[in-house]
C-alpha positions in Angstrom: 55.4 -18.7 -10.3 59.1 -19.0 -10.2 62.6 -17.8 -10.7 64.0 -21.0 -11.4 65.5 -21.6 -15.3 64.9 -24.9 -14.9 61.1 -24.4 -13.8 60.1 -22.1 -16.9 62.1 -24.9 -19.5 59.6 -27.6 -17.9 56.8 -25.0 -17.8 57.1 -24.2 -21.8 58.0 -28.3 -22.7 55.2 -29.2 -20.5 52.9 -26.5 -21.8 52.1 -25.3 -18.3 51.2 -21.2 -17.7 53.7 -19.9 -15.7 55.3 -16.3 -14.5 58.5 -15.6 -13.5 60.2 -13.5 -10.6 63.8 -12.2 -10.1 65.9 -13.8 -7.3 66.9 -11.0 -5.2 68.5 -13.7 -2.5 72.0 -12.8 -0.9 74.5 -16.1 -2.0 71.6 -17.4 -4.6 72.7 -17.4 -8.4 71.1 -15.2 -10.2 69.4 -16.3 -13.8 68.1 -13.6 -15.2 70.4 -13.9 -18.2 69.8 -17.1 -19.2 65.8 -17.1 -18.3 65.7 -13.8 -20.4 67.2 -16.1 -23.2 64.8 -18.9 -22.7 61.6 -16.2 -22.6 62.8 -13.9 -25.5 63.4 -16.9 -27.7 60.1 -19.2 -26.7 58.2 -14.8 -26.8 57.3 -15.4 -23.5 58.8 -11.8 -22.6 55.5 -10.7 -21.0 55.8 -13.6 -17.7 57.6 -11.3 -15.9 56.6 -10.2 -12.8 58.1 -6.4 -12.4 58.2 -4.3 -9.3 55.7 -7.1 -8.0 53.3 -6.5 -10.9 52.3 -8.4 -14.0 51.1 -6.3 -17.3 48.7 -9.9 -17.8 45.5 -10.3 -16.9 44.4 -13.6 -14.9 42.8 -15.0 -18.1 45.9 -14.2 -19.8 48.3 -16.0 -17.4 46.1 -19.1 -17.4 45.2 -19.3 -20.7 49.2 -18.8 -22.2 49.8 -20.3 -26.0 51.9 -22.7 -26.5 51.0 -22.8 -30.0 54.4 -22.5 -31.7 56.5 -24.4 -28.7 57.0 -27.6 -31.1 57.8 -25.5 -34.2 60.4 -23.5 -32.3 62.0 -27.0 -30.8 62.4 -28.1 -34.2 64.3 -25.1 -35.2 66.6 -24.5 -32.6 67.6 -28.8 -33.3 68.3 -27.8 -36.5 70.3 -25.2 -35.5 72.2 -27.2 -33.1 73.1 -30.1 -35.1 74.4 -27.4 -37.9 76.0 -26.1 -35.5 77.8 -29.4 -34.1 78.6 -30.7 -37.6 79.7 -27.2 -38.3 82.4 -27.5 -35.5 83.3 -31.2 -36.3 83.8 -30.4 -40.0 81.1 -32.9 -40.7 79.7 -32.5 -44.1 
């Protein structure tokens, strides 16, 4: 369980079931924009932890697929190096 961006990227590379909570600390950063990013983009929309509740099952949070991690890692490098050479008017 965490609330930390970083923690969920490692989680999902790392192929490691995790859930996520919101920071609700006074001075702390909050990521919820980003981490929505990272879990709407990977489908992992469903590891949030809401009003101290999870909508999964204990089966279903340890047994999370990571079945299309690699395949979506592919795409988004493709999209970042057509991106790059799109911006450096490389060809």
């Amino acid at each position: 369980m965490t609330d930390s961006f970083h923690a969920c990227v490692f989680s999902i590379l790392l192929n490691t079931p995790f859930l996520v909570i919101n920071r609700k600390q006074k001075g702390v950063a909050d990521m919820t924009s980003r981490i929505n990013t990272l879990l709407e983009l990977f489908g992992y929309q469903n590891r949030y932890i809401i009003n101290g509740k999870s909508d999964l099952s204990d089966e279903e949070i340890i047994d999370m697929n990571f079945d299309n991690v690699k395949f979506i890692q592919e795409q988004e490098k493709i999209r970042s190096l057509k991106y790059i050479k799109n911006a450096l008017n490389l060809k």
